[in-house]
C-alpha positions as CSV (number, residue, x, y, z in Angstrom):
1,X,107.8,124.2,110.4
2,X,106.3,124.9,106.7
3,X,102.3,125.6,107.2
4,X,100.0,126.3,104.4
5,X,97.2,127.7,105.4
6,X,93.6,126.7,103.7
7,X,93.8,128.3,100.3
8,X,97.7,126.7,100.0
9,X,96.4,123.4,101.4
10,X,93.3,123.4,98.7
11,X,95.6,124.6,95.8
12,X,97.9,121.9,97.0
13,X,95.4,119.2,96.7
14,X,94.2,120.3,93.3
15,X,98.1,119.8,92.2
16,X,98.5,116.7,93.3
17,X,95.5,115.4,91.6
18,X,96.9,116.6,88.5
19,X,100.3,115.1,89.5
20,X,98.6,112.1,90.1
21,X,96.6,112.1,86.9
22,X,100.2,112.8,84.8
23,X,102.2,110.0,86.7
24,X,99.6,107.7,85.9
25,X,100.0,108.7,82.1
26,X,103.4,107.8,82.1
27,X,103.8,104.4,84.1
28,X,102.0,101.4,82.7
29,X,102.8,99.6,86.0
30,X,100.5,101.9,88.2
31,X,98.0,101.9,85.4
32,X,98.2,98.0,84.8
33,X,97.2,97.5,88.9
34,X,94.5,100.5,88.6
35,X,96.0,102.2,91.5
36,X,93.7,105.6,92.0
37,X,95.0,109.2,90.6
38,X,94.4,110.4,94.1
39,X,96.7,107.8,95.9
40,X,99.4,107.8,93.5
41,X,99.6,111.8,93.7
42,X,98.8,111.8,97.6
43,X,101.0,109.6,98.7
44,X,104.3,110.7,96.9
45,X,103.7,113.9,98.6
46,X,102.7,112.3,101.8
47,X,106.4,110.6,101.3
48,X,108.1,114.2,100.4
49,X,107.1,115.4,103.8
50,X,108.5,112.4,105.2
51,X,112.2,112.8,103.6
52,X,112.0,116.4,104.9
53,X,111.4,115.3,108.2
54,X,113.9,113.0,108.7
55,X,116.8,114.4,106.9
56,X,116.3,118.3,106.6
57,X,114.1,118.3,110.5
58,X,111.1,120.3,108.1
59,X,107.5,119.6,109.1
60,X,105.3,120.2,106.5
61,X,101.4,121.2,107.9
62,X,98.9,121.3,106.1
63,X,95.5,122.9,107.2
64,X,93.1,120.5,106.9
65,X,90.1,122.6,107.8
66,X,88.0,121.8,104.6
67,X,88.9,117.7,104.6
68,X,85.5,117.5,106.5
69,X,83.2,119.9,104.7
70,X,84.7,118.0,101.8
71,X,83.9,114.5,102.9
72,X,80.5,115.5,103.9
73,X,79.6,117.1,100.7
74,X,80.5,114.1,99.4
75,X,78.4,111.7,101.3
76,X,75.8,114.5,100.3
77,X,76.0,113.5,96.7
78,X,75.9,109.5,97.3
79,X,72.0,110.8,99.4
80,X,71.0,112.6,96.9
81,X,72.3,110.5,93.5
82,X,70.1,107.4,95.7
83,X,66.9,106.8,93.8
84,X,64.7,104.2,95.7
85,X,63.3,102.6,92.7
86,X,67.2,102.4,91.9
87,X,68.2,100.8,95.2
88,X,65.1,98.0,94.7
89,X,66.2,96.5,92.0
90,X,69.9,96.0,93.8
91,X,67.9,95.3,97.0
92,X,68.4,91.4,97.1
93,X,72.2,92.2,96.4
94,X,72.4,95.3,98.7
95,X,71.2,92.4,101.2
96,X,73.9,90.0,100.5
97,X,76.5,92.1,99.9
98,X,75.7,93.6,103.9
99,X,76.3,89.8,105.0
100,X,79.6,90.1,103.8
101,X,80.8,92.8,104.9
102,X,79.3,92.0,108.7
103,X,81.4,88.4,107.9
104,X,84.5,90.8,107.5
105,X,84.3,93.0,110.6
106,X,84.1,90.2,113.0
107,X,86.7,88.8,111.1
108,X,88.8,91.2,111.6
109,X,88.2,91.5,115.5
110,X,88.5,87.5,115.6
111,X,91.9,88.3,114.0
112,X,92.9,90.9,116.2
113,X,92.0,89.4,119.5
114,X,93.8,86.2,118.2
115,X,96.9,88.0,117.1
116,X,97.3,89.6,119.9
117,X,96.7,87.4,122.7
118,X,99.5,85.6,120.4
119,X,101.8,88.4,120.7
120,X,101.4,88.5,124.6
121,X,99.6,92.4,123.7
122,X,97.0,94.1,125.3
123,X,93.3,92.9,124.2
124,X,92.5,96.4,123.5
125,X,95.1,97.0,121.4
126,X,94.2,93.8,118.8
127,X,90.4,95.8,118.8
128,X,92.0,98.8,117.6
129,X,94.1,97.4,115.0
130,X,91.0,95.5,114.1
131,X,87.4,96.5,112.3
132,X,87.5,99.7,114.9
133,X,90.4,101.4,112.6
134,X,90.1,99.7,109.4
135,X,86.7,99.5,108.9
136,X,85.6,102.2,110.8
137,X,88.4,104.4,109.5
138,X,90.1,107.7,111.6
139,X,86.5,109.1,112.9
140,X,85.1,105.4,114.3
141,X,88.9,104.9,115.6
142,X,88.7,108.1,117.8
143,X,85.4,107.8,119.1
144,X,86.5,104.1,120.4
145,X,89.9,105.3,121.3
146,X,88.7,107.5,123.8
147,X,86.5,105.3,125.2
148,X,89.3,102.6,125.6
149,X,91.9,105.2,127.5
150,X,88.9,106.5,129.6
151,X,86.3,103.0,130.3
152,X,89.8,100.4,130.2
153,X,92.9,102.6,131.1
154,X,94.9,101.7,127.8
155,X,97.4,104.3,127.2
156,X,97.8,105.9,124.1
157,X,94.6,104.6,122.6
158,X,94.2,107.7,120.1
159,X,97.7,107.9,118.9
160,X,97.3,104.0,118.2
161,X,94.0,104.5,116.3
162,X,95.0,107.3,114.2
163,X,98.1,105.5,113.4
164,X,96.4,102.2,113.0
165,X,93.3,104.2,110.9
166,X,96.3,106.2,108.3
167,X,98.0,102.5,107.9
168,X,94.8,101.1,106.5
169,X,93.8,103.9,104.2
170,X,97.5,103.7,102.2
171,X,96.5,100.1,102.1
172,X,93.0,100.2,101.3
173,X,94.2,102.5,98.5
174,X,96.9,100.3,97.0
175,X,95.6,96.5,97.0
176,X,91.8,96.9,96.0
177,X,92.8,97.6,92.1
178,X,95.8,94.3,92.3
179,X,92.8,92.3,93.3
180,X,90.3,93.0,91.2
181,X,92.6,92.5,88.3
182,X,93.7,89.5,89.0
183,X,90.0,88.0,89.5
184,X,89.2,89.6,86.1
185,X,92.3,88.6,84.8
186,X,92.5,85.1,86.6
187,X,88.2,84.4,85.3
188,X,88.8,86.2,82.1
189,X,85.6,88.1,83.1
190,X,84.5,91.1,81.3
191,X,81.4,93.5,81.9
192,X,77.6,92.0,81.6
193,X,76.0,94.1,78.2
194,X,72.4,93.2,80.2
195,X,71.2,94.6,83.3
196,X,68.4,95.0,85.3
197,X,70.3,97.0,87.5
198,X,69.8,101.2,86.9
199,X,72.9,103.1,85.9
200,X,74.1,105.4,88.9
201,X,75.2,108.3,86.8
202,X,77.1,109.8,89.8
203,X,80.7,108.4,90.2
204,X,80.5,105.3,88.0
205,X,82.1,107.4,85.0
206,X,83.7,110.6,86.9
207,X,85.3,111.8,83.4
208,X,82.3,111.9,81.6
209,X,81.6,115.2,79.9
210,X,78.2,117.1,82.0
211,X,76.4,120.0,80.5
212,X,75.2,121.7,83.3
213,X,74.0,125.4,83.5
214,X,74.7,128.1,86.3
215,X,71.1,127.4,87.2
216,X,71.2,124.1,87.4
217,X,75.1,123.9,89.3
218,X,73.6,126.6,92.3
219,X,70.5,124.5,92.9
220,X,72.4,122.1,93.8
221,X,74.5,123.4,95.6
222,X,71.6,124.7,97.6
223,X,70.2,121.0,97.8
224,X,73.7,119.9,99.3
225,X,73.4,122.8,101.8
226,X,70.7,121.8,103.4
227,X,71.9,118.2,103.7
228,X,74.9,119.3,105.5
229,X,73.2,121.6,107.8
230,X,70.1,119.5,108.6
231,X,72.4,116.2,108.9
232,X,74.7,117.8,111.0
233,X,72.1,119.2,113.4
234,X,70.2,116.0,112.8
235,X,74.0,114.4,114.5
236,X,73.9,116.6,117.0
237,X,70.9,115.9,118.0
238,X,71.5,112.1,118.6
239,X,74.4,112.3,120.3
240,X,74.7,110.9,123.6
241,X,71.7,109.1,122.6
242,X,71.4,104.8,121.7
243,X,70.7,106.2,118.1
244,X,74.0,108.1,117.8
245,X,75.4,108.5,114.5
246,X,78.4,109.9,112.9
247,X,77.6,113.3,111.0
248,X,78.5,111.7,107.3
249,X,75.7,109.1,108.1
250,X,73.5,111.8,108.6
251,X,74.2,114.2,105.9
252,X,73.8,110.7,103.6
253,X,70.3,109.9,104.7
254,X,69.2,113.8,104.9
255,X,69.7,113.6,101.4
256,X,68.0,110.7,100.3
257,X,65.0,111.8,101.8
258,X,65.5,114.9,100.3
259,X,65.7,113.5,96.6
260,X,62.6,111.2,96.9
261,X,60.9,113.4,99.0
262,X,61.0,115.8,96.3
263,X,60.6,113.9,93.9
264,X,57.1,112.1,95.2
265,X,55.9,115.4,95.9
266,X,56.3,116.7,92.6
267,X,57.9,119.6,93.4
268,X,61.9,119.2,91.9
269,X,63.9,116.6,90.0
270,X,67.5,116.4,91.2
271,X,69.5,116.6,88.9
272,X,72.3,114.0,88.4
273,X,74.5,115.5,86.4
274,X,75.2,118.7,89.1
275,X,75.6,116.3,91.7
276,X,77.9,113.9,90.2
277,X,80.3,116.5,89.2
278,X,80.3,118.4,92.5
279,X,80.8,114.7,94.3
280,X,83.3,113.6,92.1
281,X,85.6,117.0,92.7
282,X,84.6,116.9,96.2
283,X,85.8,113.2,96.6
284,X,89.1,113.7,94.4
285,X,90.1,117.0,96.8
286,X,89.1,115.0,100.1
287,X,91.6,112.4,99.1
288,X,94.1,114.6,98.1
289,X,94.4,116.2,101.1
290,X,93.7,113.1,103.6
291,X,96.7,111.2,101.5
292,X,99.1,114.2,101.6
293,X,98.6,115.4,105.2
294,X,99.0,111.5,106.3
295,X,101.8,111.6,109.1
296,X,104.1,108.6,107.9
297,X,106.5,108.9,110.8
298,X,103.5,107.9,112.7
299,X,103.1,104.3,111.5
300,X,107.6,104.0,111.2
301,X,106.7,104.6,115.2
302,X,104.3,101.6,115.5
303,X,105.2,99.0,118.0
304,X,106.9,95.5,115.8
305,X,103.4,93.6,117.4
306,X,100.9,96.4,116.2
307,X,102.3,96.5,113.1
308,X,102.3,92.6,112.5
309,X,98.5,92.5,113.3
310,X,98.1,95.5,110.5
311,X,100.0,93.5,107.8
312,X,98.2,90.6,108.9
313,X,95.0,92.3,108.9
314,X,95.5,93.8,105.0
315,X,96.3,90.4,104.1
316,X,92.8,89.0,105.3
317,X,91.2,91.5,103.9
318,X,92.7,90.6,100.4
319,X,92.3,87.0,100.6
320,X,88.7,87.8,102.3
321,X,87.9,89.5,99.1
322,X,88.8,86.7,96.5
323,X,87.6,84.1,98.4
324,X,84.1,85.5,99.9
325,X,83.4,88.7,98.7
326,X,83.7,87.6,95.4
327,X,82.2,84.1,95.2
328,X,79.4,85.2,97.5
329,X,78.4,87.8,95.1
330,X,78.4,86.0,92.2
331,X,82.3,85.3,90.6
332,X,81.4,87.9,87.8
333,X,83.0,90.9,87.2
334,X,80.6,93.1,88.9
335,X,81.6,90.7,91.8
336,X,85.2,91.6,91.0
337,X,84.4,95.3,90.8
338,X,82.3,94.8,94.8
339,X,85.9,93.4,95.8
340,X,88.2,96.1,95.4
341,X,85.5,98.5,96.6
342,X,85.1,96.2,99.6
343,X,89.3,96.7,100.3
344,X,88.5,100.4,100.0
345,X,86.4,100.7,103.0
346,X,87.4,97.8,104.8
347,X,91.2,99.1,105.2
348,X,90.1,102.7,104.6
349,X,86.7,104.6,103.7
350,X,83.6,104.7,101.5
351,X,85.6,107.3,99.4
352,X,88.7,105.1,98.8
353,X,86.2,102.1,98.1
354,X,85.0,104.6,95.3
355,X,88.4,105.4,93.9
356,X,89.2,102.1,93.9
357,X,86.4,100.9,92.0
358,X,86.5,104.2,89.3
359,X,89.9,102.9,88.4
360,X,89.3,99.4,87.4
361,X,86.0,100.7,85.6
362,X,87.6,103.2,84.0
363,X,90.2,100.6,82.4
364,X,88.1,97.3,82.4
365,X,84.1,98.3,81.9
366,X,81.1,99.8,83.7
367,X,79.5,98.0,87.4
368,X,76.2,99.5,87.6
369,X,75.7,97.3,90.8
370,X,78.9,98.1,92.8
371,X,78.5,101.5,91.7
372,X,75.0,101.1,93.2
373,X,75.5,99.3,96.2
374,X,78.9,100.0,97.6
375,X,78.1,103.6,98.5
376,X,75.0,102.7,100.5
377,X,76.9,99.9,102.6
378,X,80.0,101.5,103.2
379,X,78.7,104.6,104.0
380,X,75.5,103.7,106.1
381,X,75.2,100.3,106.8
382,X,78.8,99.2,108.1
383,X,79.0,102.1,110.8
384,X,76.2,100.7,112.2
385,X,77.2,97.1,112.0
386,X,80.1,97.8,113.2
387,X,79.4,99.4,115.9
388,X,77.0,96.5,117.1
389,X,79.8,93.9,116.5
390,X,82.6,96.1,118.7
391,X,80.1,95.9,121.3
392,X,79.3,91.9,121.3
393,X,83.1,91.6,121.6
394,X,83.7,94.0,124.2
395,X,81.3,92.0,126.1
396,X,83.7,89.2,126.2
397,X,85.3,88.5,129.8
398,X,89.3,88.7,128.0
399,X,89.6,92.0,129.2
400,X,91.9,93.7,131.9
């Protein structure tokens, strides 16, 4: 067993970003399909650890203590970057853009229930390899495991979800930039010059040059302070309650309040520059580390059926997103751009939706609107859509 402890784990992400940065450089392929620095670097390490498993018996842990306080901090930056005036003017497609992705989950259950009733599997099991896991990503997957092994007796049900959960974020990683090229390559489409849409100055152009005094950077880091503490006392506060929440939901609207509240009262202007730096390295070292610390030989141990319900699954999600996502939301490019976000946290999370949709703007053109609207959905909206559609089909007499 090789362990790093925190400090290794945290220098190890911050190499692998750099790896991923460098192999990017040098391989026009990866570049062509606007596959995300933090994929390319995480997963090559992700498979390093894998060959040293299997042929030299090496287990290679990482300590994965700051992935959270990472991801949080994160989700902190989305609240506070979220100007209301900013979100009214992408309310109508905000709107829309929720009807999708509510389409998408109970496809996805559809699919799973369908597949594996198909397969002669266990109901349960098509729900986890379903919106549960790849929509709701590890955290969702957990909570819903748990309740499946203790409510419904199904074995294994937290093994499966992590599995299923670390099988959609490699994928949700990997297919959002190949479909958004080919819709902008297939429609020729190219980036609107007119928009009535605000720029969201956060993590729509993450390699912009900031100037930002020491001032400036601790206020900020103060303001995402308090949205972690407050949200997460806010989340333990609700739970056990009908209005239970995950903790990154929490942190996310702590700091919206906290930026508008602010600002209404006069009393401090965020500013956008601090925060979009600090998100942008917190995102890039939360993916880092989630990618490299994936267990692999978990998903070569996935049952033949599970794993036919997952491919399926990615699949559906691609053709979903070039044939509804984008069509619903206007066949443009910023409809393009919403697609390969919407394979981010459909397979994955909000943060891989983001990486995704960095990379095709950093090659093809700016999305003010899926830079604006994306972050809101996937991070608040679809947790609690989701969890509202797992319930309806719960409530369906196929069980047992």
């Amino acid at each position: 067993m090789l362990r790093l402890d925190t400090l290794e784990t945290l220098m190890a992400a911050a190499l692998v970003l750099l790896l991923g940065r460098q192999i990017l450089a040098r391989t026009s392929l990866l570049r062509t399909y606007s596959i995300p620095e933090p994929v390319v670097g995480g997963l090559l390490v992700a498979l390093l650890a894998f060959a040293l498993r299997s042929t030299l018996k090496i287990e290679v842990h990482f300590d994965t203590t700051l992935q959270a306080p990472l991801m949080l901090t994160f989700f902190a930056t989305i609240g506070l970057n979220a100007d209301l005036a900013g979100l009214r003017a992408g309310g109508r497609a905000l709107l829309v853009f929720l009807g999708v992705v509510v389409g998408l989950l109970v496809m996805q259950d559809a699919l799973g229930l369908g597949l594996s009733w198909a397969l002669g599997q266990e109901r349960l099991l098509g729900l986890l390899g379903a919106s549960v896991t790849l929509s709701g990503g590890h955290g969702t997957g957990a909570a819903w495991a748990k309740v499946f092994a203790e409510r419904h007796g199904l074995e294994s049900a937290t093994e499966i979800a992590i599995a299923c959960a670390t099988f959609g974020l490699i994928l949700g990683g990997l297919i959002g930039g190949p479909v958004a090229r080919f819709l902008i390559t297939r429609y020729g489409l190219a980036p609107t010059k007119k928009t009535d849409v605000p720029i969201t100055s956060g993590f729509e152009q993450p390699k912009a040059e900031r100037l930002i005094t020491a001032e400036i950077l601790i206020e900020t880091v103060a303001l995402i302070s308090v949205c972690l503490a407050v949200g997460s006392a806010l989340a333990n506060w609700l739970t056990g309650t009908a209005f239970e929440l995950p903790t990154f939901v929490c942190v996310l609207f702590v700091g919206v309040i906290l930026r508008n509240g602010l600002a209404v009262a006069g009393l401090y202007q965020v500013f956008e520059r601090a925060v979009s730096v600090l998100g942008n390295v917190s995102l890039g070292l939360f993916l880092a580390i989630a990618l490299m610390s994936l267990r692999l030989w978990d998903l070569a141990s996935l049952a033949l059926p599970l794993l036919a319900i997952l491919v399926v699954q990615a699949l559906a999600m691609a053709a979903y997103a070039i044939v509804v996502t984008f069509r619903v939301m206007g066949s443009n490019y910023d409809a393009a751009v919403l697609a390969a976000g919407h394979c981010g946290f459909g397979l994955g999370a909000t943060p891989t939706a983001i990486a995704n949709m960095q990379a095709i703007t950093e090659r093809f053109g700016p999305s003010h609107l899926a830079f604006l609207v994306v972050p809101m959905v996937g991070a608040f909206f679809i947790d609690i859509a989701n969890a509202i559609v797992i319930k309806l089909f719960l409530l369906l007499p196929i069980y047992g």
